[in-house]
Structures are given as C-alpha cells and as structure tokens.
C-alpha positions as CSV (number, residue, x, y, z in Angstrom):
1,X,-17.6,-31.4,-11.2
2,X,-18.4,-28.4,-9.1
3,X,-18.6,-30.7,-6.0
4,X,-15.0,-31.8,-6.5
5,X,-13.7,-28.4,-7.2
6,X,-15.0,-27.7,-3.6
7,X,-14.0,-30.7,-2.1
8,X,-10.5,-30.5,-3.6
9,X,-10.7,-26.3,-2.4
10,X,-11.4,-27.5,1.1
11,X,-9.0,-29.9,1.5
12,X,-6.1,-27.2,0.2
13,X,-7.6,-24.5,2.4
14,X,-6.9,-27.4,5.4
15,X,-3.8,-28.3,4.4
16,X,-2.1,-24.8,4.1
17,X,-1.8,-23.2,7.8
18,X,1.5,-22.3,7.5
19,X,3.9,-20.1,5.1
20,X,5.6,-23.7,5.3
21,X,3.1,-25.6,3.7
22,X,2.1,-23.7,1.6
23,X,5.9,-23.5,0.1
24,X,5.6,-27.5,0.0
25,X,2.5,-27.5,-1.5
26,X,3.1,-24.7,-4.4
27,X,6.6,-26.3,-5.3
28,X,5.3,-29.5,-5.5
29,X,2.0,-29.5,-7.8
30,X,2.9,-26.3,-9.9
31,X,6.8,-27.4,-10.2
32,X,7.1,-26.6,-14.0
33,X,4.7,-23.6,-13.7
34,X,6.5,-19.9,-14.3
35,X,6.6,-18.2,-10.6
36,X,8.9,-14.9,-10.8
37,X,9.8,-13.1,-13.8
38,X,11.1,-9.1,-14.9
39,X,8.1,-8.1,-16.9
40,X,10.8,-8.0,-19.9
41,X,12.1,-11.7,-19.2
42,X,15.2,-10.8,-18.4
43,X,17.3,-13.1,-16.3
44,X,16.2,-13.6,-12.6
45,X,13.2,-15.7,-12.7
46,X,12.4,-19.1,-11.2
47,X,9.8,-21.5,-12.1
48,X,8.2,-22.8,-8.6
49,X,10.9,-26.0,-9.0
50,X,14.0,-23.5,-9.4
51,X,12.4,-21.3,-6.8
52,X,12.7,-24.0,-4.5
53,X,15.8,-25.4,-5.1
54,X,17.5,-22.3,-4.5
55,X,15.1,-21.2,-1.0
56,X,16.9,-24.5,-0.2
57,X,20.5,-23.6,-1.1
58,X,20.3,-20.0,1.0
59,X,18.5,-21.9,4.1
60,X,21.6,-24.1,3.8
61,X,23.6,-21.0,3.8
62,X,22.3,-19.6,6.8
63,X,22.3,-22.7,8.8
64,X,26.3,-22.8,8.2
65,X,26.2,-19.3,9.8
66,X,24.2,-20.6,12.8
67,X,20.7,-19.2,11.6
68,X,18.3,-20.7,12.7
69,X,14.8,-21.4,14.4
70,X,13.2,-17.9,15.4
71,X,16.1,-15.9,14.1
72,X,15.5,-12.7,12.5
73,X,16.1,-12.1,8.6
74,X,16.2,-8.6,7.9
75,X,15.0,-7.8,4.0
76,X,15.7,-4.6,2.5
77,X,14.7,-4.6,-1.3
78,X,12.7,-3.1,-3.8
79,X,10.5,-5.9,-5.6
80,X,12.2,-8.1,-7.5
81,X,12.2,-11.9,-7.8
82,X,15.2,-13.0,-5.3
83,X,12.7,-11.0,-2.5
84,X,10.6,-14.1,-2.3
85,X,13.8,-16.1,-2.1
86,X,15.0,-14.3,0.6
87,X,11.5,-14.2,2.2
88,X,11.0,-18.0,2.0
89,X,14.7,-19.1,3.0
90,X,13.1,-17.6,6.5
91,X,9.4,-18.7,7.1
92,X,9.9,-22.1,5.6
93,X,12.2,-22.8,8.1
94,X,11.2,-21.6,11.2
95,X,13.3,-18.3,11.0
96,X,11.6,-15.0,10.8
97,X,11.4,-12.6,8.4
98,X,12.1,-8.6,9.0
99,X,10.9,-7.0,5.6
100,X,11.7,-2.8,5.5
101,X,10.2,-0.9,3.1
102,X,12.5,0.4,0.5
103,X,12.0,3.8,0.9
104,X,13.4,4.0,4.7
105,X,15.9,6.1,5.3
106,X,19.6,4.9,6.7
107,X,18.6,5.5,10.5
108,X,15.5,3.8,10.1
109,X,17.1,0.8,8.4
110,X,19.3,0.6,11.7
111,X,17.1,0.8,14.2
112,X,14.5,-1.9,12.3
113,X,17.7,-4.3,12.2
114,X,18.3,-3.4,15.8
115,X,15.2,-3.3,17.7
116,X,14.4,-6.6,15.7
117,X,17.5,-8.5,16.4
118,X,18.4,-9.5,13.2
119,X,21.8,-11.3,12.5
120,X,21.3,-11.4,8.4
121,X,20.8,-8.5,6.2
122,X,19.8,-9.4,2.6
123,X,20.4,-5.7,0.6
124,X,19.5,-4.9,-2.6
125,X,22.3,-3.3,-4.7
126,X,19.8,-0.2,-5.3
127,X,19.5,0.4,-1.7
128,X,22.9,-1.4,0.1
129,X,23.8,3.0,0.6
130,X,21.9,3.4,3.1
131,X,23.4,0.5,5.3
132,X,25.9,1.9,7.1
133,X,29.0,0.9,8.7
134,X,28.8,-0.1,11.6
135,X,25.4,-1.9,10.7
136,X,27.4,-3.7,7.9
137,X,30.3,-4.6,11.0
138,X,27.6,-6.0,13.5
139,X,25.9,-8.6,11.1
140,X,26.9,-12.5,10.9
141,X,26.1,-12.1,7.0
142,X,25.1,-9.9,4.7
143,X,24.1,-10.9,1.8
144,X,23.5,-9.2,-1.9
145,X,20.0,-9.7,-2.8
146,X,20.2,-9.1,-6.9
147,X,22.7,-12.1,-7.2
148,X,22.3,-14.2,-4.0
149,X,26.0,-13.9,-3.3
150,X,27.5,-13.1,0.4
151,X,29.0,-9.7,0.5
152,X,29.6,-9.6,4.0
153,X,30.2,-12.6,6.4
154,X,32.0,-13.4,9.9
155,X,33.4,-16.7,9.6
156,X,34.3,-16.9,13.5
157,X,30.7,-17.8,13.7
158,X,30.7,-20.2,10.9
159,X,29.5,-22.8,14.1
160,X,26.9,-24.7,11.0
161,X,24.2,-25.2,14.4
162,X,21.1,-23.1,12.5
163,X,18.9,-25.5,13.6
164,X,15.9,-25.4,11.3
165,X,12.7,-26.3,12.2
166,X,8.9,-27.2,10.8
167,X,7.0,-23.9,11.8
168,X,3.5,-24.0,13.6
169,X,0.8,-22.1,12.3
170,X,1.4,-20.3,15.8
171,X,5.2,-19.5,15.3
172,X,6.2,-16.0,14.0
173,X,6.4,-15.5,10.6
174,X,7.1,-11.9,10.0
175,X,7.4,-8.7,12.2
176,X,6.9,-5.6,10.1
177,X,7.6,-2.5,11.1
178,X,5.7,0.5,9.9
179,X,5.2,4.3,10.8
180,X,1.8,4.4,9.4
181,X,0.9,7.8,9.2
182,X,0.5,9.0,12.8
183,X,4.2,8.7,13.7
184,X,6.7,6.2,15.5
185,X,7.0,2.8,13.9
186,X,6.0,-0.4,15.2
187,X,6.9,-4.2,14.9
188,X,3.7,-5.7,13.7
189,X,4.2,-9.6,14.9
190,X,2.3,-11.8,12.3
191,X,2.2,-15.7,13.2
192,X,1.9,-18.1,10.3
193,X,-2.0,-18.9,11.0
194,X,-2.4,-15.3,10.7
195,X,-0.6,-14.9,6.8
196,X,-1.8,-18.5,5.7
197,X,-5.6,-17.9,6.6
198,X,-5.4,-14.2,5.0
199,X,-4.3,-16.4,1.7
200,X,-7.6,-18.4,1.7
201,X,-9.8,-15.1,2.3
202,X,-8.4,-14.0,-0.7
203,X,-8.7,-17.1,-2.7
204,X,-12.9,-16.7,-1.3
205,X,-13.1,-13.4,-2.4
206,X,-11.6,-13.4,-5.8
207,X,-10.9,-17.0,-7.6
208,X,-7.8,-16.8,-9.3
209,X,-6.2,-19.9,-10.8
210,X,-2.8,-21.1,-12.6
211,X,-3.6,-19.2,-15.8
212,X,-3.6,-15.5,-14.2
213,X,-0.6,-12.8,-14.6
214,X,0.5,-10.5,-11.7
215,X,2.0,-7.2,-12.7
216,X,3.8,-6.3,-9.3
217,X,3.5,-2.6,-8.6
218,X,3.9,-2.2,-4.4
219,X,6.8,-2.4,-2.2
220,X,6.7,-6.7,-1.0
221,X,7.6,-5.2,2.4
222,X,4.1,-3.9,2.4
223,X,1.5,-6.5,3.8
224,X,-1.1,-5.5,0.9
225,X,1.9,-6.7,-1.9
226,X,3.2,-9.4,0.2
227,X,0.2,-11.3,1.1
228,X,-2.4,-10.6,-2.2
229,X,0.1,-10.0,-4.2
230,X,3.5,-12.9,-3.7
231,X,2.0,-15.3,-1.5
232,X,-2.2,-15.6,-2.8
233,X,-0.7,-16.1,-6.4
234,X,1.8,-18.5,-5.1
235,X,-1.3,-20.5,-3.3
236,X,-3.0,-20.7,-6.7
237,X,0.1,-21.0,-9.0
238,X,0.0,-17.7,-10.7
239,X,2.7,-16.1,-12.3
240,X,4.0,-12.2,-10.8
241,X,6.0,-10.2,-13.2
242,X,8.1,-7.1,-11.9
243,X,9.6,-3.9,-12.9
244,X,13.5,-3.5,-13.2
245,X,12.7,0.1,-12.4
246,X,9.9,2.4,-10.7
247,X,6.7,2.3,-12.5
248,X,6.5,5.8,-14.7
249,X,4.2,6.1,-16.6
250,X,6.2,4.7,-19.8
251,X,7.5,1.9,-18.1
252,X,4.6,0.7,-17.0
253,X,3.1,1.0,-20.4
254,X,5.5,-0.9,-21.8
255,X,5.3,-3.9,-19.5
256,X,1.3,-3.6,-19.6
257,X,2.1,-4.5,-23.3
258,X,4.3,-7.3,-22.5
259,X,3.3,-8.9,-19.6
260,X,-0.7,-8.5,-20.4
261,X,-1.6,-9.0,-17.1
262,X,-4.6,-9.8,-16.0
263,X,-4.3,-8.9,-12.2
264,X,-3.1,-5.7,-10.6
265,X,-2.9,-4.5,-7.2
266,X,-2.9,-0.7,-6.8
267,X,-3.2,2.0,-4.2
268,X,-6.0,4.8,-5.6
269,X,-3.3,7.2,-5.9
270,X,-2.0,6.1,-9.6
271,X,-5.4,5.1,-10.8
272,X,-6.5,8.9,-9.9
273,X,-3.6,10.3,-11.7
274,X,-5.2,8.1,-15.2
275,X,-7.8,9.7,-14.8
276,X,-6.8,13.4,-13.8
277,X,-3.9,13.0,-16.0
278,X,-5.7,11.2,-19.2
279,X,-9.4,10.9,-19.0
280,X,-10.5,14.1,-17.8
281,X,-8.4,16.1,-20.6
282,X,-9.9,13.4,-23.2
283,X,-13.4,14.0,-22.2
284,X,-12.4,18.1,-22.5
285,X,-11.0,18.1,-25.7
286,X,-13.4,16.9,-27.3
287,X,-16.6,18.4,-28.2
288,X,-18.7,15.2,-28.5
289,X,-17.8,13.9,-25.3
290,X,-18.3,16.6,-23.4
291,X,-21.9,16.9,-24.9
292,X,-21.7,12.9,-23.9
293,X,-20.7,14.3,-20.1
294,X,-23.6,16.0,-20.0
295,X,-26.6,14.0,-21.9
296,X,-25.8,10.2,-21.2
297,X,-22.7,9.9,-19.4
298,X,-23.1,6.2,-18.4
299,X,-22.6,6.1,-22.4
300,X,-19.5,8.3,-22.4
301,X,-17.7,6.5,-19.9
302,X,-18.4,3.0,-21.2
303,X,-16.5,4.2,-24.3
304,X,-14.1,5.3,-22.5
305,X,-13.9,2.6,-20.3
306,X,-12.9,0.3,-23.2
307,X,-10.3,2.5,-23.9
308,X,-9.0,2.5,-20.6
309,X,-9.0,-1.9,-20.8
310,X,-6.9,-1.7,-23.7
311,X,-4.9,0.3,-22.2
312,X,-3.8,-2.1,-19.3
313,X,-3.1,-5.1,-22.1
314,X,-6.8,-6.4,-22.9
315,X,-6.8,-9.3,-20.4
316,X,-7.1,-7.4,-16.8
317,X,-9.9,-9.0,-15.0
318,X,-9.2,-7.8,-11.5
319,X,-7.5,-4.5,-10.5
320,X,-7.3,-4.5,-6.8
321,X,-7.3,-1.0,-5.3
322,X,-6.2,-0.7,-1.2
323,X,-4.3,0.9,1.6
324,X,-6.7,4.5,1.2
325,X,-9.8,5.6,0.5
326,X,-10.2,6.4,-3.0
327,X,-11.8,9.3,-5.1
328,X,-15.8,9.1,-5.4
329,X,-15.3,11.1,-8.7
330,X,-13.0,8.1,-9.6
331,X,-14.7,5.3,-8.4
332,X,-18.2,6.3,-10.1
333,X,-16.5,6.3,-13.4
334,X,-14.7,3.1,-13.1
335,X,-18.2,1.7,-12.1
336,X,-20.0,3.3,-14.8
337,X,-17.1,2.1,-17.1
338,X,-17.0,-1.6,-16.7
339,X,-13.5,-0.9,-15.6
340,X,-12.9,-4.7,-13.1
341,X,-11.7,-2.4,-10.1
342,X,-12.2,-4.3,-6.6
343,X,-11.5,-2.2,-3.1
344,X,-10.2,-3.8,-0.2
345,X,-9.5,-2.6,3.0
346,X,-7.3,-4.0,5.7
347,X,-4.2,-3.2,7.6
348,X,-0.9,-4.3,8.6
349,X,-2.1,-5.9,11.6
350,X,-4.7,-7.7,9.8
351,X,-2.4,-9.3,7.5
352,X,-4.1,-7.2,6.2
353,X,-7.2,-8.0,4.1
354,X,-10.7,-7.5,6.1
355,X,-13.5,-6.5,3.9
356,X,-13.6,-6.2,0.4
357,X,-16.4,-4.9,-2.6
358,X,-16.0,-6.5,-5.7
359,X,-18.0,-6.7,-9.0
360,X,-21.8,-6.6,-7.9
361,X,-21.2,-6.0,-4.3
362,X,-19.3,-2.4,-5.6
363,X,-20.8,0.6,-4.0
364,X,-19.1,4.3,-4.3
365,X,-17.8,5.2,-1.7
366,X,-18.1,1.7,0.4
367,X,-15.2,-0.9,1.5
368,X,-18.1,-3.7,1.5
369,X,-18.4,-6.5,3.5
370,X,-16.0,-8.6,5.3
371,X,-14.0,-11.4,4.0
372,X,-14.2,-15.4,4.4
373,X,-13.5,-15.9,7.9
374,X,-13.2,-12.7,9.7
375,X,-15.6,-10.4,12.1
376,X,-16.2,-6.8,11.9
377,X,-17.9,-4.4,13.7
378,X,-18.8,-1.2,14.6
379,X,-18.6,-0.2,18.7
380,X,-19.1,3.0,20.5
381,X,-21.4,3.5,18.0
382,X,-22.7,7.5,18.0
383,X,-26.8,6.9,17.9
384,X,-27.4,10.2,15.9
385,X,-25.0,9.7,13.5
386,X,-24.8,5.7,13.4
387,X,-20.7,6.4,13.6
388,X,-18.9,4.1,15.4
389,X,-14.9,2.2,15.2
390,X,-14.6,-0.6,13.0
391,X,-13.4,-3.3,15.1
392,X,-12.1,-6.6,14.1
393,X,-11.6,-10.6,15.2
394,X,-10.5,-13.3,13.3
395,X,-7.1,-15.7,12.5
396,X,-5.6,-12.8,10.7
397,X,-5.3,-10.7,13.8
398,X,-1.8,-9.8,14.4
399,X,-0.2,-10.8,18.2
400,X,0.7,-7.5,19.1
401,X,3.6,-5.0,18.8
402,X,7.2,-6.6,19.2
403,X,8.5,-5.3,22.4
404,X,5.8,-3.0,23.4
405,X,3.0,-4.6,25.1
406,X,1.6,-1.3,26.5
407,X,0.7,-0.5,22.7
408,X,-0.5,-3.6,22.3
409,X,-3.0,-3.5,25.3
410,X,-4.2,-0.3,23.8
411,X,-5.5,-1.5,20.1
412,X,-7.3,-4.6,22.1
413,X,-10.9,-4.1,23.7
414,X,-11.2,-6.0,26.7
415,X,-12.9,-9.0,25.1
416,X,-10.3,-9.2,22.5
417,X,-11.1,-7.2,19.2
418,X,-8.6,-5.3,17.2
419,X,-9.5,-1.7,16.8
420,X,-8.7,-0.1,13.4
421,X,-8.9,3.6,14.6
422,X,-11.2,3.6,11.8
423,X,-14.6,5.3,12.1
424,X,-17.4,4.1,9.8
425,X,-21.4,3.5,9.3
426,X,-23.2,0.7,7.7
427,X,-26.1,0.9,5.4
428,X,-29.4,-1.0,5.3
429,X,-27.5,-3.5,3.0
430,X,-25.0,-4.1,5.6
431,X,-22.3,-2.3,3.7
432,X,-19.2,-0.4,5.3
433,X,-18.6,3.2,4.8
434,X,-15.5,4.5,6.3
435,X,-15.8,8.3,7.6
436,X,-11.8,8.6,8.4
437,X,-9.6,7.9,10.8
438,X,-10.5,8.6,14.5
439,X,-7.3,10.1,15.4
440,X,-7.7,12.6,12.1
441,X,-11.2,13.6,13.2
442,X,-11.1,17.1,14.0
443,X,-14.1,17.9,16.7
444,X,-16.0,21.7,16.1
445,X,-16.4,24.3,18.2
446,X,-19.8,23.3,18.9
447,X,-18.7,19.7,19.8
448,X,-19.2,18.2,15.8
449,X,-17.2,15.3,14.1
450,X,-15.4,17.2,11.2
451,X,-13.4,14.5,8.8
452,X,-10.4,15.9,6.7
453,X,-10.4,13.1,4.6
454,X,-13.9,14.4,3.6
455,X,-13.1,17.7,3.1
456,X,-9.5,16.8,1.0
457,X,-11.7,14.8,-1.6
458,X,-13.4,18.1,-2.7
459,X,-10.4,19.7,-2.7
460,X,-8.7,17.1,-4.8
461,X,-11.4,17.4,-7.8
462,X,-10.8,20.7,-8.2
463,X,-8.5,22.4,-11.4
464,X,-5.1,22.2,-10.1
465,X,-5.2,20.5,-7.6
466,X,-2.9,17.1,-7.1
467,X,-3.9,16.0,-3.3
468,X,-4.1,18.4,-0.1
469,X,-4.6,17.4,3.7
470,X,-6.7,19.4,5.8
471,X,-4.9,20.4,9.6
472,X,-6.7,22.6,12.9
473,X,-4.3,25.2,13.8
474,X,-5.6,27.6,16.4
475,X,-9.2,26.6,15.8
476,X,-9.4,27.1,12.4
477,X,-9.2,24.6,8.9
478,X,-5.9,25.0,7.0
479,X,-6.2,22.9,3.6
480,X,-2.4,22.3,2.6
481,X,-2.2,21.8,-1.2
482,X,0.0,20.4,-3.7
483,X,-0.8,21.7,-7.2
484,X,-0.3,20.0,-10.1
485,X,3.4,19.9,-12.0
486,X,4.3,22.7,-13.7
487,X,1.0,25.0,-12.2
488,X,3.7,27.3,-10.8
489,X,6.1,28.4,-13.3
490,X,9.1,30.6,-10.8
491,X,11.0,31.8,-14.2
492,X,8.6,32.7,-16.5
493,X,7.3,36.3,-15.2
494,X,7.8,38.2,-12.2
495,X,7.4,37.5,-9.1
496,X,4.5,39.9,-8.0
497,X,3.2,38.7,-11.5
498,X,3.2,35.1,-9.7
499,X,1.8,36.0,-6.5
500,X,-1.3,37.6,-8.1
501,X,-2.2,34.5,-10.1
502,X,-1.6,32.5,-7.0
503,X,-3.7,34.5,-4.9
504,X,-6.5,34.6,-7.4
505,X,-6.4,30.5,-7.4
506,X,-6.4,30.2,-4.0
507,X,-9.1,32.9,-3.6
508,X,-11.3,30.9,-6.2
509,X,-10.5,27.5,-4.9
510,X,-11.3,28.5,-1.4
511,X,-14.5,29.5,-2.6
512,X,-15.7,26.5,-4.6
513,X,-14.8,24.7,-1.6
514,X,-16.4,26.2,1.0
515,X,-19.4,26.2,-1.4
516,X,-19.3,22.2,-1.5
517,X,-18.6,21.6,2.0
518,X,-21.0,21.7,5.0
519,X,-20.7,24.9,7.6
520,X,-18.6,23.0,10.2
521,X,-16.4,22.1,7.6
522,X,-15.6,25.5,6.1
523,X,-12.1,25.7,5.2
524,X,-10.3,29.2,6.6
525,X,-7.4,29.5,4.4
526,X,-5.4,27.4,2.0
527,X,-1.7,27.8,1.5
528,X,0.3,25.6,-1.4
529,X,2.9,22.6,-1.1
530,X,6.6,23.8,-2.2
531,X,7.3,20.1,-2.1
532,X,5.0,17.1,-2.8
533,X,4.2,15.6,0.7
534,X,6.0,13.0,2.4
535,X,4.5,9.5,1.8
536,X,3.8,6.1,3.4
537,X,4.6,2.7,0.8
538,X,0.6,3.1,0.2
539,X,1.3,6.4,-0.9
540,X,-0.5,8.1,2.3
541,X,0.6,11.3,3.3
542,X,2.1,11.3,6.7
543,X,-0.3,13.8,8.5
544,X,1.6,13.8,11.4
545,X,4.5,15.7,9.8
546,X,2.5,18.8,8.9
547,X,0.3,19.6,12.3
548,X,2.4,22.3,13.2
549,X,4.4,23.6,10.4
550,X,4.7,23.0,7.0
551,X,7.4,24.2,4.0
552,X,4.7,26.1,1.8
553,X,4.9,28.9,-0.6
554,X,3.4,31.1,2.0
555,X,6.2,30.2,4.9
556,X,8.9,31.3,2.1
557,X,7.0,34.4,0.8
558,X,7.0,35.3,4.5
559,X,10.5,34.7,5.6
560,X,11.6,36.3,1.9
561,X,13.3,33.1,1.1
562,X,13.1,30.6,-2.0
563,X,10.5,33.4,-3.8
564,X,10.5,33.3,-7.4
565,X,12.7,36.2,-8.0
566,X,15.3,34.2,-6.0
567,X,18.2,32.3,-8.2
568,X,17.0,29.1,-7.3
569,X,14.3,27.2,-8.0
570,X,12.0,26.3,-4.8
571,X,11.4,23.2,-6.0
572,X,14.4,22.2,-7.5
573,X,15.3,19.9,-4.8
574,X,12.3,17.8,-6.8
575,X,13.2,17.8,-10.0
C-alpha cells in the first residue's frame, strides 16, 4: 500500500510543473470536492468543477478583449473566493498574474498597474476607491471581483485575438511586487516551475490530503497565502474557507467554531497577541497556576495547551507560523504545550518556502532545515562567531526583478545563489538560526554585530509592551515602543500627572532591559509610539520609515503639540 501511495505521489509531483497542470489535474480528479467557501457558507463558493467552469467563462472574457498570452492581469482584492478565479483565468492560460496587496495605497496601486503593464484590473468592491480615474480610463477592462461582472470596458478593442496558450513550466506566472521592509518595491518575476515545485515541497514537508480545512487568514497577494495556503490545498484537494471581514478577534472565533479547521497559516504576530492578550493574564489570575509557573511548568502549559486546541475548533493539526521571527517566550510554550505550530521561513523570491521545523524537528528559536528540493547555505561565514548569509539555489528561485536587472545582479553571487540578506548560524544538528537581517545589523563602536531584532524580543516580553524596533541615531540605541491599548489614558488625569507615570515606565523598562541584554547592546533611551507602526502584509514593521524621525510621544511633548491636555486625542486618528 505504502509503495503505491509513493508511486502514485511521484507520478503527481511529475505531472504538475505548471500552475496549468496543476488546474487540469485538481479539476479533474477532485471535481465534486468543496474548493472555496465564506467560513459562514454564504454564497460565493465553487466546488473544483464550478471553479473551473467559471476560470473558463472569464478566460473567454478576456480573450474577446484581446488578452492574451503574457498579458498582465492586475488583482487587487482582499481574500475571498473569486481571487483564485481571477488568479487562475491568468496562469492557466499563459497570461500573467499581477496580484497587489490590499493594503496599498491609491498611488501604489497605479504605479504597480503601470510599471507592470497591465491591461485588466479585477477590483474588489472593498477596495475599487483607491483606483483612480485616470487608472480606471486607461484599462481595456476592469472588472468587479465580488460578482465577476465588467464594470469597466473599451469595446473599440473588442478585437476577440487573446490568443491563449499552454504555459511552460519556464513562462511567467506572476510578478509581485513588494516593498518589503527596507523601502522601494520590486516586481518579483516567478515562472511556473518556480510556484509548481514550491507546491510539492510543501506537500514533502507536511502531508495534507482531501479531508483537511483551510481557514484563510493572509492577504492571497502575499506568496506565503498564495502558494501554502490557495494553491498546496488545491494540489491535494483541500477545502479553504475565508472571512467576509478582517479577522478580530470575535470573528475569528466564530468561524474557528464553524469552519473547524484543521490547518492555519499565521504570521507570529496574532499568535503572540493569544498569548499576551489571553494566556499570560490566565496564568496571573490564578493562584494555582502561577504556583504551576513556577514548580512544573511543562505541566501548566500542557493544561493550558488543551485549552488553547479547543480554542481553534478541536481538529487543528497544523498551524503554520511565517514571514518573521517569532517570540522565544512564545514559541517555548507552544512547544511545551502540544500546541501543532510549524515555522517556515522563505521569501517572496523563493516562492517562498525554504526551510521549515515541524513537530520533532522544532527547536526554539530555529527555522530548521531546508525543504524537499532546495539548497541552503551559509557564505561569508564570520569564523568567531560562525555568522554568515543564508544563501539559497533551487527551482523555486525567482528570475529576477521585472525591469531592473541591476537589482537583480545584486541578490545573485557569481555562481548563481540567491542571497536572503539574512544572517544566521547552524548548530551541530545542522539546524538554522537566524540572527536578523544584514541590512538591520547595526555594527558597535568597537567593530561588533549588534542585532535589533534581538534586542526588540526583550523588549517585547516586558509589561506593556505591544512590539518596539530598535534604530542607531548618532551612535547611540533608540528602542521605539508601542504600548499596549489603553496603557496611556490622555483624559483621565493631568497631563504632568501622565508624564510622570510615563517616565517612571520608561525609566523601569529601560532598566530591565539593559539588565537582559549584553553591553554592546545597551539600549540609550526609549521613547513611545503615538501610532502603532506601519506594517508589511506579514505584519513586519517597515524599519525603513523610522531611521530618522518618528511621530512619538516625546516629538509632541517637545514641539507642545498633541499633549494630553490638548482637545484632541493623539491617537484618535486610530481609533
């Protein structure tokens, strides 16, 4: 039996090199299988029959309004069903697809669509305001992405010549742009072979099958969501399940209830907030566990642990956490808890998965070992320290950077690995450790490697404290922090009563972490967030944005603007 399980795995794993097979071979073996649903079954869903059916029906669409072979299709959506229909009406036909994260901004939408070449636009409803004008006037169609219905067409070029073609698992598939966290955004070019073999490294690392539920949490313009999370389950005929709204905390509660998934795909950042915002005050408020904390705490957070399954509906078997580094305080609980978290670590230009640590292989701290089919590395390795760049070579490997093959010469060594930026170690059990990113590394006055992302995750575990980045200005550390809501009340007492308190928990913090950091890393002052930082779709900060300057309590305090004794709130824009 197990022999024709691998036989059967193989010849699948063969067969699927492009996003165009892989369409075939999903529609036609799990046709009556559930594909795309709201987690609340409301209308929108497609079995994988319907779903292809109606991929077919749009491709016909834009073939009547010339689309075709290596045009661009712009999509600019929050999840929902139709995205995969709008995803797949491109790849499966030789056009390409231009996904943009939800969250970009009207002038970011425009040059994406531009600097792309895009002739079709499909727009969500939610999001169709920030498409402007003259955007709107210089597209062949446009077309609504919540009903599949053209909202926008020019019928003089109505020419029905979008030739379609059967992709190679060399042709495009996708260009996605992203402004990562260091800046200006790039076109990451991603061929078919590159997607499709990222689909079997994730069916080698983590067997999933027909039976498992996807609760869709990520943006699907985000490589993590779009490969592991739309087009793995697809390979395997799993089911996805999304929100009709952005997961708070009692949404997502209630479709945990209903969809009783039993995989997830997460960034650290909301599994933290669990755990800052629901374990930690359990375990403080009562007296046995915190006598538990202390005298068998592998115990305490087994209980707990159950809990915390029954919590996510009672059937979760894999909940995939990526795209940062997460918590050591966090990640040695879920350990100790049973909890059936996995890390993986990749990037956009990796399609993205690399390395991943999953169920025995799970170390704190470590992104593992690569995945099926893919090289890593470490070079310019530091012989004192054993630090070196993670370098990587495999079929996943993007092309390059649309349009900018300077870039693109620059993130290639000279025998052809991709360099992640990312600096790491390896243990004696070959494991990965990432140390942060090279061009974060901030280097001492005595010529030392100081990491912020270090120093930020002993900031982060302290009372108070949501997340923080660390930034060198004039020599010295400046941790910028963002307290937790509601820490800073403006209308409840005065304002010199405020500025006391603050001081007082900035003198303390400082202290405690100084006291847990090493002498190099010594933190100089600390001043607080008046706004929550500014966010990448994996919910990293963008570091880049706060080098120089930054809109703290301090700046305004300063200036004598937006205090508390002020008429309006300094946060209000927030709330």
């Amino acid at each position: 039996m197990m022999q024709l399980y691998q036989r059967t795995r193989k010849m699948r794993e063969k067969y699927v090199d492009t996003l165009a097979k892989l369409y075939d071979y999903s529609t036609s073996i799990f046709t009556k299988e559930r594909f795309t649903a709201w987690h609340d079954n409301a209308k929108g869903g497609y079995t994988y029959g319907s779903f292809k059916l109606e991929c077919d029906s749009i491709s016909k669409l834009l073939t009547q309004y010339g689309v075709g072979e290596g045009d661009k299709v712009a999509i600019f959506g929050q999840s929902m069903p139709n995205w995969s229909v709008a995803f797949f009406s491109a790849v499966a036909f030789g056009r390409i697809a231009i996904p943009i994260l939800p969250d970009s901004s009207e002038n970011e939408v425009n040059n994406i669509v531009r600097h792309s070449g895009s002739d079709v636009l499909f727009v969500s409803q939610r999001l169709a305001s920030r498409v402007s004008a003259e955007l709107r006037d210089s597209m062949k169609l446009i077309v609504d992405m919540d009903t599949l219905e053209v909202i926008k067409s020019d019928d003089s070029r109505f020419t029905c010549d979008g030739k379609t073609i059967v992709p190679t698992p060399d042709d495009i598939a996708a260009i996605i742009y992203t402004s990562g966290t260091t800046g200006s955004a790039k076109g990451v070019v991603l061929t078919h072979r590159n997607l499709a073999s990222n689909v079997v490294s994730c069916c080698r690392s983590c067997k999933r099958d027909r039976k498992d539920r996807w609760l869709s949490l990520l943006p699907l313009a985000h490589t993590l969501e779009m490969t592991v999370g739309m087009l793995y389950p697809m390979f395997c005929g799993a089911s996805i399940y999304y929100l009709q709204k952005p997961p708070v905390p009692a949404l997502l509660l209630k479709a945990i209830k209903q969809v009783r998934p039993t995989t997830i795909l997460s960034v650290p950042l909301i599994i933290e907030k669990i755990y800052k915002g629901s374990v930690l005050p359990t375990i403080k408020g009562s007296r046995t566990l915190r006598w538990m904390d202390k005298h068998a705490n592998r115990l305490m957070c087994k209980i707990i642990g159950m809990k915390l399954k029954s919590t996510f509906g009672g059937h979760l078997t894999f909940f995939g956490v990526g795209g940062a580094k997460m918590d050591p305080e966090v990640e040695s609980f879920l350990l100790k808890a049973g909890f059936p978290y996995a890390v993986g670590y990749g990037l956009t230009e990796t399609s993205p998965l690399v390395a991943y640590s999953l169920k025995r292989w799970r170390c704190v701290g470590s992104i593992g070992y690569p995945v099926y089919n893919v090289k890593m590395k470490l070079i310019d390795v530091n012989p004192e320290t054993g630090e070196g760049e993670i370098v990587v070579k495999g079929p996943n490997v993007m092309l390059g950077y649309y349009k900018d093959p300077k870039r693109t010469k620059s993130v290639f060594t000279e025998d052809g690995w991709f360099r992640t930026n990312d600096l790491a170690v390896i243990d004696g059990k070959g494991r990965f450790f990432i140390k942060g990113r090279k061009n974060n590394m901030i280097l001492g006055s005595s010529g030392e490697n100081i990491y912020p992302e270090e120093i930020e995750s002993v900031i982060n575990n302290q009372d108070g404290v949501t997340e923080s980045i660390v930034v060198e200005r004039n020599g010295r550390l400046v941790a910028l922090v963002q307290p937790c809501d509601g820490f800073i009340d403006w209308n409840s007492e005065s304002e010199e009563k405020i500025y006391e308190k603050l001081d007082s928990w900035k003198a303390k913090l400082l202290k405690k972490v100084n006291k847990n950091v090493n002498k190099t890393s010594q933190v100089s002052s600390i001043e607080v967030m008046k706004e929550p930082f500014e966010k990448t779709a994996t919910m990293k900060i963008r570091r880049f944005k706060y080098k120089e300057s930054a809109p703290t309590v301090e700046a305004g305090r300063k200036d004598g603007v937006n205090s508390p004794a002020s008429s309006e709130n300094p946060r209000s824009g927030n709330d």
